[in-house]
N, C-alpha and C positions, 0 to 999 in steps of 0.2 A: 278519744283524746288527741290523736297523733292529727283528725280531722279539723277539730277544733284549731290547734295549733296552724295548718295550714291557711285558716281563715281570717286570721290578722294579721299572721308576717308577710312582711315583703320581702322577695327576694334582693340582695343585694351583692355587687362582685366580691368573687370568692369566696360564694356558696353563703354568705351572712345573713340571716336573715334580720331583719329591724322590725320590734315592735312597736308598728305606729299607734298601738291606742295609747301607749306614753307618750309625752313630749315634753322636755325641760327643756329652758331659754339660758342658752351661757355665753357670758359674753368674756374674750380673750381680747386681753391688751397686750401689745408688743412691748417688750422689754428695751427694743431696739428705739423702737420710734413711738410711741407711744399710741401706734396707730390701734381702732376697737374693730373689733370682728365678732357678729352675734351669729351664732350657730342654734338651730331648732336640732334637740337629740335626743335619741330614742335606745334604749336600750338593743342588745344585737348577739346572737347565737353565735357563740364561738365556733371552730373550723377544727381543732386539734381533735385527737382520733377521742382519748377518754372523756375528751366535754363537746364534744359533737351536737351541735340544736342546744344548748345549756348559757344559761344568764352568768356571767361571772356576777358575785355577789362580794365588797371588803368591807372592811373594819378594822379601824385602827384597835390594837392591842396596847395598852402601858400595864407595865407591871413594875412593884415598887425595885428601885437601884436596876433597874433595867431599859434598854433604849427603846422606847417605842417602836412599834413592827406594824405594817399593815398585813394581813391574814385575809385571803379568798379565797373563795371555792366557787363551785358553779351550781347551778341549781336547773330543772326545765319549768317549763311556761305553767304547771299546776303545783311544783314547788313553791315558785315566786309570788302567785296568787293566795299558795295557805299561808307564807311570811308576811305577806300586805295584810291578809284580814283579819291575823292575829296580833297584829301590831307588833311583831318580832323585827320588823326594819327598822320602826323608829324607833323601838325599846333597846336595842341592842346597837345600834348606831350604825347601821348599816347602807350603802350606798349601792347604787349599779352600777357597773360598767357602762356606758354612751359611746353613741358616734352619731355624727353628725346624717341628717336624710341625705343630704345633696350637697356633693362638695367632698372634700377631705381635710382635715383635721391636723392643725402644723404640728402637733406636737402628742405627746400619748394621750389617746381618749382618755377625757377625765368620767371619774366616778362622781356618780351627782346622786343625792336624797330623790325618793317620790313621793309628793306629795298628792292627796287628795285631785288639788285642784290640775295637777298633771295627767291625770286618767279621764279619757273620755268618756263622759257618762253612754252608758248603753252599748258600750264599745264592749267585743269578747271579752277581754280582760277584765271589763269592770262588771262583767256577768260573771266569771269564771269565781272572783272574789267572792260575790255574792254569795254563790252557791256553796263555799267552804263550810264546814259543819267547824267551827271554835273550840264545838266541849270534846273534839273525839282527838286524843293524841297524836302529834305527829308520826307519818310512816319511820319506819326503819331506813329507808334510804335515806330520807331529810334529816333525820338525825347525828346520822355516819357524817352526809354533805358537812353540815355544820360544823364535827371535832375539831376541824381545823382554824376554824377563827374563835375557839374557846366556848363556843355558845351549845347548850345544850336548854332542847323544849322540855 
């Protein structure tokens, strides 16, 4: 596993690594000037000690006479692949954390949806999906992962 995951991140400053077999296109307009800035971005392994190599994963929460919340947790690289093949990202409205490949990002990485056509076919990641077995319950880790933004497999 720990192998696999070596062979598609890249390493990035302050130990981050980026999955490049994702790639979403965001484009930021200035508020000031209305100048456009397209960024290509990749999901990226957090650095803090308990999500250490781990996808932040959010989801907006509304509950009724309640202020909507965003709720995240972190997940690793065969976590995020059983939540892609299960359809648990789009069903549950879930986005990832991003950063930009090259360059830096003016303002807080945004969370962006994955879709399909974001995933490099043949890429680790889109093999890793592959390989998910559907009908067999999620681990106990991914479960626990989850309590926090309300979702349970």
């Amino acid at each position: 596993m720990l192998l696999l995951c070596k062979l598609q991140l890249e390493k990035r400053g302050k130990n981050n690594m980026l999955l490049t077999d994702i790639a979403v296109e965001h484009t930021l307009v200035s508020k000031k000037n209305g100048v456009r800035q397209t960024f290509l971005l990749h999901p990226f392994t957090d650095t803090q000690r308990d999500s250490l190599g781990k996808f932040e994963i959010v989801r907006d929460i509304s509950q009724p006479g309640l202020k909507d919340v965003k709720r995240s947790t972190f997940v690793t690289f065969q976590q995020l692949a059983e939540l892609y093949a299960k359809g648990a990202l789009e069903e549950f409205g879930f986005s990832v954390r991003m950063c930009p490949g090259q360059g830096t990002y003016p303002a807080k990485n945004p969370a962006k949806k994955i879709l399909p056509t974001n995933i490099r076919p043949g890429s680790p990641f889109d093999l890793a999906v592959q390989k998910v077995d559907i009908s067999k319950p999620a681990t106990r880790e991914l479960r626990t992962a989850l309590l926090r933004t309300n979702v349970t497999l």
